[in-house]
N, C-alpha and C positions, 0 to 999 in steps of 0.2 A: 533556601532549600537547594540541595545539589541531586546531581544526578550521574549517571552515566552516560556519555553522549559517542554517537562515533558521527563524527560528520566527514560526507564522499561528495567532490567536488565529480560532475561528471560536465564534459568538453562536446558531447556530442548527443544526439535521441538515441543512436547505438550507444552507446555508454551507458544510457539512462534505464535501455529495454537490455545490456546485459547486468547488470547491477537487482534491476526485477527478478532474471532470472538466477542469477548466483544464488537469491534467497530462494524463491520458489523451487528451488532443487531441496533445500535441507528441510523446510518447511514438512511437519508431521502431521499436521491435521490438530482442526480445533484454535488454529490463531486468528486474533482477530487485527486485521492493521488498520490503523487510522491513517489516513493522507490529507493533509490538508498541505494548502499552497493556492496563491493567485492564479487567475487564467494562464492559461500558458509555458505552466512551470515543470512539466512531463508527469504531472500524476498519469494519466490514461497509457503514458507510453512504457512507464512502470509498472503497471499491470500487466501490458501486455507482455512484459517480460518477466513476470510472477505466473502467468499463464505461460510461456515457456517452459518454466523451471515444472512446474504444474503436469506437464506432456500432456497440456491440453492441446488438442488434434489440428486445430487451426486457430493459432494466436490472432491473425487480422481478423477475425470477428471480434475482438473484444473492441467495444466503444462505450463511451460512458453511458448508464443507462439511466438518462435525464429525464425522458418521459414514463419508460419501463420503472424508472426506479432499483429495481434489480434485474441483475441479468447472471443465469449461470452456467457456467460451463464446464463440462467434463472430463475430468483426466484423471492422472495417477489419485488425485484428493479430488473433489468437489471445488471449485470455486465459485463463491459467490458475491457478489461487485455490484455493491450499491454507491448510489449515487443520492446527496442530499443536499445539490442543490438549491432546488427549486422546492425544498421542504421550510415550512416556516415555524416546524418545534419538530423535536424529538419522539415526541407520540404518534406522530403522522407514520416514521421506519418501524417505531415497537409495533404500528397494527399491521405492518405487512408484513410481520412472523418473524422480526429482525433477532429475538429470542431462540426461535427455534432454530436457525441457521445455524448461528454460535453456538446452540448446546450439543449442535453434529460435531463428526468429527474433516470438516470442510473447513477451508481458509475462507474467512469474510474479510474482504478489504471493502472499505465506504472511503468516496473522494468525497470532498467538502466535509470529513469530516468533525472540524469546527463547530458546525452548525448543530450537529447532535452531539455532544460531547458529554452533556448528561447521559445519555445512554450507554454513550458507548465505553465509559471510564467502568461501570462495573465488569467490563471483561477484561479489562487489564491489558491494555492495546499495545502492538508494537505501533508507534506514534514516529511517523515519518514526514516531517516539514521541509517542502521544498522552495528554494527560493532562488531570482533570477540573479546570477551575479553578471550575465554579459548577453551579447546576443544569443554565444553557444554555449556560453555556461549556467549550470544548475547546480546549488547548491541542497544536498540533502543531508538533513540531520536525524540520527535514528535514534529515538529511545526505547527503552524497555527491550532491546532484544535480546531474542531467548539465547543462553548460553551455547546452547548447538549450532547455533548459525552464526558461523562465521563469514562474514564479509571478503572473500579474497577476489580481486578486481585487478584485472587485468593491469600491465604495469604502467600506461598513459594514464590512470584516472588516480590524482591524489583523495590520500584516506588519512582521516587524523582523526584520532580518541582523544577527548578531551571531557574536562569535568567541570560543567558552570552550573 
């Protein structure tokens, strides 16, 4: 199976939270992103720069909401940022209304999204893996992104389109 992949190497947590926000700026309402990656790999710092793009009113609020589960925040769209952790199936997010979030017209991003990937494959996710290539590097891979968004990233952070 192929696909269309763009993978962005980012060198920095600024890198990572403006690369969040280049999307969160074109971003229309109604996508759903999947993030998965190990501890430590800037999913949260991604957001918070999806929440930029977003003009949501104050970015450092965003934190992963491990306990909360969801957490959402107000801007130009709605954002809503689950977290599925500490979930041990997919049915535990669809009871906390994870349906109706996505049938809004709000961006749902889920971190560990892995773990529910049954659920979350019927919305047809922008699917973002991130992985450690160094102490300051991070490797993110995007699939499924919507035609409108274009990726332009500032000229220190390599971007390469590729097709596996």
């Amino acid at each position: 199976m192929s696909c269309e992949c763009l993978e962005i190497v980012s060198h920095s947590v600024d890198e990572t939270i403006a690369l969040g926000r280049a999307m969160g700026k074109q971003l229309q309402g109604g996508e759903v992103i999947a993030l998965a990656g190990t501890l430590g790999t800037g999913k949260t710092h991604f957001i918070k720069g999806l929440a930029l793009g977003l003009d949501v009113a104050d970015a450092d609020v965003v934190t992963s909401p491990t306990f909360t589960l969801i957490n959402e925040y107000e801007g130009r769209l709605p954002l809503y940022h689950a977290d599925a952790y500490r979930l041990e199936k997919a049915e535990q997010l669809a009871a906390l209304g994870f349906d109706e979030i996505c049938s809004g017209m709000g961006v749902v991003v889920v971190e560990w999204a892995d773990r529910v990937q049954s659920l979350i494959d019927d919305y047809k996710p922008i699917s973002i893996y991130l992985e450690h290539r160094s102490e300051n590097e991070r490797a993110l891979r995007i699939e499924n992104l919507p035609s409108y968004v274009k990726m332009e990233i500032e000229h220190d952070t390599d971007v390469t389109d590729y097709h596996g």
